[in-house]
PDB file as gemmi writes it, atoms N, CA and C in Angstrom:
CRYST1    1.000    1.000    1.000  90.00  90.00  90.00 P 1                      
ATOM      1  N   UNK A   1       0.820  -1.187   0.000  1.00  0.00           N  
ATOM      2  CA  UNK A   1       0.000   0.000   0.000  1.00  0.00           C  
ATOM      3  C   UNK A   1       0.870   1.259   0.000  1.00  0.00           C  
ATOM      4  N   UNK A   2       2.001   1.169   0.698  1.00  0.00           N  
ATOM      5  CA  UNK A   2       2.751   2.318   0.655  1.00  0.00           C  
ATOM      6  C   UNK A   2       3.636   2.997  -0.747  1.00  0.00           C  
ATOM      7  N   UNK A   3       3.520   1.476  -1.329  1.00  0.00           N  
ATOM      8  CA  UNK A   3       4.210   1.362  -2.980  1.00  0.00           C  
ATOM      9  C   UNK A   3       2.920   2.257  -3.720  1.00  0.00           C  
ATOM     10  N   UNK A   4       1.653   2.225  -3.502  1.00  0.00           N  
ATOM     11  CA  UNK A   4       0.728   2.246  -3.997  1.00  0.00           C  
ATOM     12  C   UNK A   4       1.034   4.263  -3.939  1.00  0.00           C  
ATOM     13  N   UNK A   5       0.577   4.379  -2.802  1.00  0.00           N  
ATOM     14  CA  UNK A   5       0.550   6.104  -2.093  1.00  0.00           C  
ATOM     15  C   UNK A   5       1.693   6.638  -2.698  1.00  0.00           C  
ATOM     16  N   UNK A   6       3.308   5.988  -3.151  1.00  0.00           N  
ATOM     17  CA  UNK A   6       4.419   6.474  -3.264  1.00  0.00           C  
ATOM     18  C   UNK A   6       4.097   7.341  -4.776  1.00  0.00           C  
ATOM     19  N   UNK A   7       3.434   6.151  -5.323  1.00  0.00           N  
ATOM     20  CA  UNK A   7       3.449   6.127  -6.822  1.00  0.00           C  
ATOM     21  C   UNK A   7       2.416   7.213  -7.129  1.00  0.00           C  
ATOM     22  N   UNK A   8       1.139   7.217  -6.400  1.00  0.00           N  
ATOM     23  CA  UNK A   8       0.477   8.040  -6.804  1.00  0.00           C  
ATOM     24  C   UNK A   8       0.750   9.596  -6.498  1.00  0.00           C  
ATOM     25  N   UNK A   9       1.316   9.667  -5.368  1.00  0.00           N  
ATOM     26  CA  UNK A   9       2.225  10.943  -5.479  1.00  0.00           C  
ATOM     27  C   UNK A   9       2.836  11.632  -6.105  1.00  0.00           C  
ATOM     28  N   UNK A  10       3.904  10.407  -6.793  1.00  0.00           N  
ATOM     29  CA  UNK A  10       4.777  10.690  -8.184  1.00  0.00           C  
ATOM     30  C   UNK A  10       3.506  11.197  -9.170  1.00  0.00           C  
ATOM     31  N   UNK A  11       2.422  10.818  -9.357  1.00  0.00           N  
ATOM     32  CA  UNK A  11       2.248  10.970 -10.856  1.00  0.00           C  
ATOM     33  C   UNK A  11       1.578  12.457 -10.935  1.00  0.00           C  
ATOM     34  N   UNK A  12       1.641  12.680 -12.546  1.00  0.00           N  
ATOM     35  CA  UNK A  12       1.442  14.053 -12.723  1.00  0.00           C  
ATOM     36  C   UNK A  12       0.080  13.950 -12.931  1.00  0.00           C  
ATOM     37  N   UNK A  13      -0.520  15.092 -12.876  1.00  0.00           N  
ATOM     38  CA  UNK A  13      -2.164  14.748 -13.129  1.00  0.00           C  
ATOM     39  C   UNK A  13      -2.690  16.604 -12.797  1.00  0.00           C  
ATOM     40  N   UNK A  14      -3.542  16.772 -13.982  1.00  0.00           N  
ATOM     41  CA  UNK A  14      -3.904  18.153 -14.008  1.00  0.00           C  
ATOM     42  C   UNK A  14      -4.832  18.105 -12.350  1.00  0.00           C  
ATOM     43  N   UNK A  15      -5.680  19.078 -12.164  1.00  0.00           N  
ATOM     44  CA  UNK A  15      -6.421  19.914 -11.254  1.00  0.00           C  
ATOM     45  C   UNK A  15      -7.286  18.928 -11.096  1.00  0.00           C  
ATOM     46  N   UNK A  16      -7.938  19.220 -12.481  1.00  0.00           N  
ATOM     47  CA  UNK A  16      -9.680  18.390 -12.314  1.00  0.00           C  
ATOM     48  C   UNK A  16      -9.308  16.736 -12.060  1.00  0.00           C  
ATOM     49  N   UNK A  17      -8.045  15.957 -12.239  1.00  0.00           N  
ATOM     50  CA  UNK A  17      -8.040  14.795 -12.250  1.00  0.00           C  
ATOM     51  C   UNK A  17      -7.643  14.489 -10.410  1.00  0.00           C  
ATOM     52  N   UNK A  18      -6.854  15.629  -9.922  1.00  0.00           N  
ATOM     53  CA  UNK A  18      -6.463  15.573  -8.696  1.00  0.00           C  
ATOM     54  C   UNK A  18      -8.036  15.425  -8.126  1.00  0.00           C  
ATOM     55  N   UNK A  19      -8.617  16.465  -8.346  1.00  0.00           N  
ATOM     56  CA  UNK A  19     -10.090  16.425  -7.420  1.00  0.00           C  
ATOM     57  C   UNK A  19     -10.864  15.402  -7.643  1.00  0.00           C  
ATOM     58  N   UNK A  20     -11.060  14.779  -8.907  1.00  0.00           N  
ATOM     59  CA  UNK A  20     -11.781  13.372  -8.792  1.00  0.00           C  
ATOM     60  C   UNK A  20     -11.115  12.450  -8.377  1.00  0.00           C  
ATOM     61  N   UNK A  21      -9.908  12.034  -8.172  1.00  0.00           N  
ATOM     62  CA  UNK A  21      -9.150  11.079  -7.447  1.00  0.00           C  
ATOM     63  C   UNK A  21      -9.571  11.207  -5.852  1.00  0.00           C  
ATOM     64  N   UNK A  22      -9.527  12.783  -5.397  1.00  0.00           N  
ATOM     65  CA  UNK A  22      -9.482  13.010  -4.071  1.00  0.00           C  
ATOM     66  C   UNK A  22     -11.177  12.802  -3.435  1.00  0.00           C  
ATOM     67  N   UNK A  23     -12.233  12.648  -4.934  1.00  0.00           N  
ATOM     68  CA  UNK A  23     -13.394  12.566  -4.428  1.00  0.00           C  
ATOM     69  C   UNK A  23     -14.168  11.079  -4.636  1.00  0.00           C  
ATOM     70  N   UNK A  24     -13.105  10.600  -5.420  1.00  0.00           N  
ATOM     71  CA  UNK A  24     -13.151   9.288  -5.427  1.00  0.00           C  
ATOM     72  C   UNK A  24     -12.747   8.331  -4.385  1.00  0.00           C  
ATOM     73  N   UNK A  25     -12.062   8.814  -3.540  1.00  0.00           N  
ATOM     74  CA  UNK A  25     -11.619   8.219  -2.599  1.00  0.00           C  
ATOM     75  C   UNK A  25     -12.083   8.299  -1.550  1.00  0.00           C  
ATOM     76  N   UNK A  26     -12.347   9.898  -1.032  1.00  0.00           N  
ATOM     77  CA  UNK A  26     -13.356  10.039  -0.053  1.00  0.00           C  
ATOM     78  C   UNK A  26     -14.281   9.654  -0.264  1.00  0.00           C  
ATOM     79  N   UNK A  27     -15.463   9.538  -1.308  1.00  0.00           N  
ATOM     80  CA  UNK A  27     -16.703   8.326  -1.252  1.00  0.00           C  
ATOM     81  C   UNK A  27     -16.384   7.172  -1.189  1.00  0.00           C  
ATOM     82  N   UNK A  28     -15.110   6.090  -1.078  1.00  0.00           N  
ATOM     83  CA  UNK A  28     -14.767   4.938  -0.941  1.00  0.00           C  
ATOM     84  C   UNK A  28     -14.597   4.992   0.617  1.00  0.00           C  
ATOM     85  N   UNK A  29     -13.740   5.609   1.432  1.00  0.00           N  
ATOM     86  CA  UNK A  29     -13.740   5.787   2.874  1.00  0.00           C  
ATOM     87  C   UNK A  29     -15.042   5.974   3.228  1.00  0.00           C  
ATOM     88  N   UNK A  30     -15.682   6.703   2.954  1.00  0.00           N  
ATOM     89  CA  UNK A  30     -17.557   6.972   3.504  1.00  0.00           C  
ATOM     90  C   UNK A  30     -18.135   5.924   3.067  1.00  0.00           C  
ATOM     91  N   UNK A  31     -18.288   5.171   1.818  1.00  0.00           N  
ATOM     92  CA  UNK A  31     -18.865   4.129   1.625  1.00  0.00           C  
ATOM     93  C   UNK A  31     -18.209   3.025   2.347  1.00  0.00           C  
ATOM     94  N   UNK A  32     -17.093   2.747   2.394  1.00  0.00           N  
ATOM     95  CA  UNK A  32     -16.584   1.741   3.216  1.00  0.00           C  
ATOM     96  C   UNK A  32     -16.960   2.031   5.367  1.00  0.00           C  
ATOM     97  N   UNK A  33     -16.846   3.039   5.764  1.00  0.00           N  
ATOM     98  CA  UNK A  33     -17.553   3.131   7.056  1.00  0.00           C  
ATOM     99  C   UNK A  33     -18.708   2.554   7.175  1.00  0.00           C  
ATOM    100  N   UNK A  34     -19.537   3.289   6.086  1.00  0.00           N  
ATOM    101  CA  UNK A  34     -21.036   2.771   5.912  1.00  0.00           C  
ATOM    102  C   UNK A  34     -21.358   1.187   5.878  1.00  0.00           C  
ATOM    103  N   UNK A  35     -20.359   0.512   5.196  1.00  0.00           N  
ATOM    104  CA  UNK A  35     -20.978  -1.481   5.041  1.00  0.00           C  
ATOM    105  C   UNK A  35     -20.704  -1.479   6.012  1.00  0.00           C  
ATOM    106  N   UNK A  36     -19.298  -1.293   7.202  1.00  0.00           N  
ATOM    107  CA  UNK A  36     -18.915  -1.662   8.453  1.00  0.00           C  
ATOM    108  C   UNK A  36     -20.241  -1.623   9.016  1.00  0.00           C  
ATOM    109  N   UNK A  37     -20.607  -0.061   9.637  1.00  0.00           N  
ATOM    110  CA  UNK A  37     -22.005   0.101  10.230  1.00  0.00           C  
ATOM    111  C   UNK A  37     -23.196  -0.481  10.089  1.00  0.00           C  
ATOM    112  N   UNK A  38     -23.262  -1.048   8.592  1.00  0.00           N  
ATOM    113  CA  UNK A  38     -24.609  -2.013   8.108  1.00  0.00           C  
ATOM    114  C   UNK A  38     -24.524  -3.512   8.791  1.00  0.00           C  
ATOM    115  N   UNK A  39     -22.855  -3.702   8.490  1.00  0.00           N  
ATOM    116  CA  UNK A  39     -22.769  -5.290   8.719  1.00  0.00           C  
ATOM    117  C   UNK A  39     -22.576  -5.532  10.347  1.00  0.00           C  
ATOM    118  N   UNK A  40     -21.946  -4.483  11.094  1.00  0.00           N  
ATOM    119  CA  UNK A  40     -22.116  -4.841  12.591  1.00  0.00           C  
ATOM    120  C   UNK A  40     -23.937  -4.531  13.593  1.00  0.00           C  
ATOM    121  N   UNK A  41     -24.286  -3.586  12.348  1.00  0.00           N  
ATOM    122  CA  UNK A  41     -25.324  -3.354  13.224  1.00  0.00           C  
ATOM    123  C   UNK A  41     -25.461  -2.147  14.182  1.00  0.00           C  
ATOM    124  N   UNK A  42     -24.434  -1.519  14.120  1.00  0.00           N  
ATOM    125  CA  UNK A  42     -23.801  -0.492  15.308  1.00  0.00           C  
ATOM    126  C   UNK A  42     -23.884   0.923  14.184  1.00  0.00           C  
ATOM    127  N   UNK A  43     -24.526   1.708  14.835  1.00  0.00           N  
ATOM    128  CA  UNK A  43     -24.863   2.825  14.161  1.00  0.00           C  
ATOM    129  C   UNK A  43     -24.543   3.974  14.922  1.00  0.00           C  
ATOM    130  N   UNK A  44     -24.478   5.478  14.300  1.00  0.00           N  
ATOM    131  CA  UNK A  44     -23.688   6.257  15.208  1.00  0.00           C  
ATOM    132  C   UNK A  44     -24.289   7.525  15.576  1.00  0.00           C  
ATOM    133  N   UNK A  45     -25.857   6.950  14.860  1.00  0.00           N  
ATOM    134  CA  UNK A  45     -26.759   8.631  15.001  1.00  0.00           C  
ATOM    135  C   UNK A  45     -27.535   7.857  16.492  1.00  0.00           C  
ATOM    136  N   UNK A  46     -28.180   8.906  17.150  1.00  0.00           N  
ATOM    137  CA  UNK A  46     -29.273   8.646  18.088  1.00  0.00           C  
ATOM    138  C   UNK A  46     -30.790   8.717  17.420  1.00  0.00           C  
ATOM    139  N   UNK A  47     -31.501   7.666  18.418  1.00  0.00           N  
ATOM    140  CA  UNK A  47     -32.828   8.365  17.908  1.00  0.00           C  
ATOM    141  C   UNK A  47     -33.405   9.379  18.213  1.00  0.00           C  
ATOM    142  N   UNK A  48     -34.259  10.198  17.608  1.00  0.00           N  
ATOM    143  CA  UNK A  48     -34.965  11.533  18.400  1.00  0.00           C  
ATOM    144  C   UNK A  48     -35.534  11.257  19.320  1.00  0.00           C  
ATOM    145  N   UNK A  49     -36.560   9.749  19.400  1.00  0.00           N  
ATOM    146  CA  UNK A  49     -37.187   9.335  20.614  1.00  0.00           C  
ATOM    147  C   UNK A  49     -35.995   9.647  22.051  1.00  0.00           C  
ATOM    148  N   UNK A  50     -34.865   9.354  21.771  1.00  0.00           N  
ATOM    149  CA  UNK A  50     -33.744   8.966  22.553  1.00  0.00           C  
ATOM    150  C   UNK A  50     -33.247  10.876  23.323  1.00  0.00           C  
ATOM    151  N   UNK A  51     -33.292  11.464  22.045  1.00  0.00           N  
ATOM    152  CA  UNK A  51     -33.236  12.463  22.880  1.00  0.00           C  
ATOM    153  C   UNK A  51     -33.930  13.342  23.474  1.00  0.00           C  
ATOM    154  N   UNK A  52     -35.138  13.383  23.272  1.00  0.00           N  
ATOM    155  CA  UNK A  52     -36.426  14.036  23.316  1.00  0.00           C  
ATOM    156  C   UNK A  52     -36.922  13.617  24.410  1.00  0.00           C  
ATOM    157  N   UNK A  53     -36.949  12.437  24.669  1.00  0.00           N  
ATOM    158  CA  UNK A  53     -38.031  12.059  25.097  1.00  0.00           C  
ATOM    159  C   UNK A  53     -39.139  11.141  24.859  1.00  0.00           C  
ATOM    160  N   UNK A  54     -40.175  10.406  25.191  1.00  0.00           N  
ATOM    161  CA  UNK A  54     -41.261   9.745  24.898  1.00  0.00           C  
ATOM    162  C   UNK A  54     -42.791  10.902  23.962  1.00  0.00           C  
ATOM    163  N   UNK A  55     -42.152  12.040  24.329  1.00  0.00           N  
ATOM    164  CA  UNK A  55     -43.053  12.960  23.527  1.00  0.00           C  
ATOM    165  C   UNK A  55     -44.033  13.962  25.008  1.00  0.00           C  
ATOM    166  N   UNK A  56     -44.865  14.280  24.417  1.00  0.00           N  
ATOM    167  CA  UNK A  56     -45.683  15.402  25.251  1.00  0.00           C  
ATOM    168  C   UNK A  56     -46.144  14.377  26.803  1.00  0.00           C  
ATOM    169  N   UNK A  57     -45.686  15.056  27.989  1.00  0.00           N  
ATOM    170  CA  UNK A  57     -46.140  13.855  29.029  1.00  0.00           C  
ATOM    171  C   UNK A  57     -45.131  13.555  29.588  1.00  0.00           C  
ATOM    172  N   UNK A  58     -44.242  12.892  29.247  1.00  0.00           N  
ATOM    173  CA  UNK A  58     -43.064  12.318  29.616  1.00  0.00           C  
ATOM    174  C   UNK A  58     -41.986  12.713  30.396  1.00  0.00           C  
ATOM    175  N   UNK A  59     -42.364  14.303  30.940  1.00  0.00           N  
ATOM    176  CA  UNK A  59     -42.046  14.757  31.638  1.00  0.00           C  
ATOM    177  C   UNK A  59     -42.514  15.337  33.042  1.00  0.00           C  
ATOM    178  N   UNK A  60     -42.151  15.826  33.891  1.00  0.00           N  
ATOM    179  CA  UNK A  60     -43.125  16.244  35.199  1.00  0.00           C  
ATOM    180  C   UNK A  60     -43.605  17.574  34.879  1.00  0.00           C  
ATOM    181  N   UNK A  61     -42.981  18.232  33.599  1.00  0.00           N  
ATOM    182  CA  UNK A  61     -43.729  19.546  33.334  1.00  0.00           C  
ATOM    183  C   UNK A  61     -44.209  19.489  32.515  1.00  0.00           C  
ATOM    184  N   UNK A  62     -44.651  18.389  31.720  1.00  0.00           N  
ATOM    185  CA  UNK A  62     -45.695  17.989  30.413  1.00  0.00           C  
ATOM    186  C   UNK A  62     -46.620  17.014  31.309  1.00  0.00           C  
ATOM    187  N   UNK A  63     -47.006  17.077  32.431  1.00  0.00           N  
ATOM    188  CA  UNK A  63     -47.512  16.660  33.035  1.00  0.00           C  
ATOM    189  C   UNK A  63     -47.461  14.692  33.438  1.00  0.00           C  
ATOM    190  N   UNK A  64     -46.062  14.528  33.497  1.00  0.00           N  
ATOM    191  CA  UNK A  64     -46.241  13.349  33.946  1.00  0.00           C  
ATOM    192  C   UNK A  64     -46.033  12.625  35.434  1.00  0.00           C  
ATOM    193  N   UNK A  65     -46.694  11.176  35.499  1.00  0.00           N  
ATOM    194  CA  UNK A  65     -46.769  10.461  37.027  1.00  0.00           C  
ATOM    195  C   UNK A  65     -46.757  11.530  38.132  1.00  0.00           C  
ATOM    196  N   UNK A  66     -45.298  11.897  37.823  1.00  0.00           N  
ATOM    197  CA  UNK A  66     -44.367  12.393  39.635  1.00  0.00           C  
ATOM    198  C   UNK A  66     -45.132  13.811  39.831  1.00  0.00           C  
ATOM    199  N   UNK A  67     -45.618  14.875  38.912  1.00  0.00           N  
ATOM    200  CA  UNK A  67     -46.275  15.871  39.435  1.00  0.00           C  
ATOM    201  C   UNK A  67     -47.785  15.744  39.712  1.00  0.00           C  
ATOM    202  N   UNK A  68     -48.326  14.695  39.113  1.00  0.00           N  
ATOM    203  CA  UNK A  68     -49.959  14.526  39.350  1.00  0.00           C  
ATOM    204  C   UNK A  68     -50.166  14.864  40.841  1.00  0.00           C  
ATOM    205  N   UNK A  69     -51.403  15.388  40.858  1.00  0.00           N  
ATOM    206  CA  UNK A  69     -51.588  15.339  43.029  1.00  0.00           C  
ATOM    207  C   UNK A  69     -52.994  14.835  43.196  1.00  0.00           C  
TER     208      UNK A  69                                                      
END                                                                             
């Protein structure tokens, strides 16, 4: 791999070919994170349920359980 990086360094390559190489690659790193995350199952966003809350209620100032009297 390092033979690989050496070489591509060396080579000459106008502007527009640099940037599709460089955007070709970064969608291979992002696509490659992405199967990891599919195939373990392990994901890295939260749910909104998760941060929110259960919704209107679910709190003691949306009127839930612990403030009822």
């Amino acid at each position: 791999m390092n033979q690989q990086l050496s070489s591509l360094a060396q080579k000459e390559m106008s502007r527009k070919e640099f940037l599709a190489t460089l955007g070709f690659g970064l969608a291979s790193i992002m696509g490659f994170s992405t199967l990891v995350r599919l195939l373990t199952g392990k994901s890295s966003g939260h749910h909104l349920s998760d941060k929110f809350g259960a919704g209107y209620g679910s709190s003691a100032y949306g009127g839930g359980k612990e403030n009822s009297h």
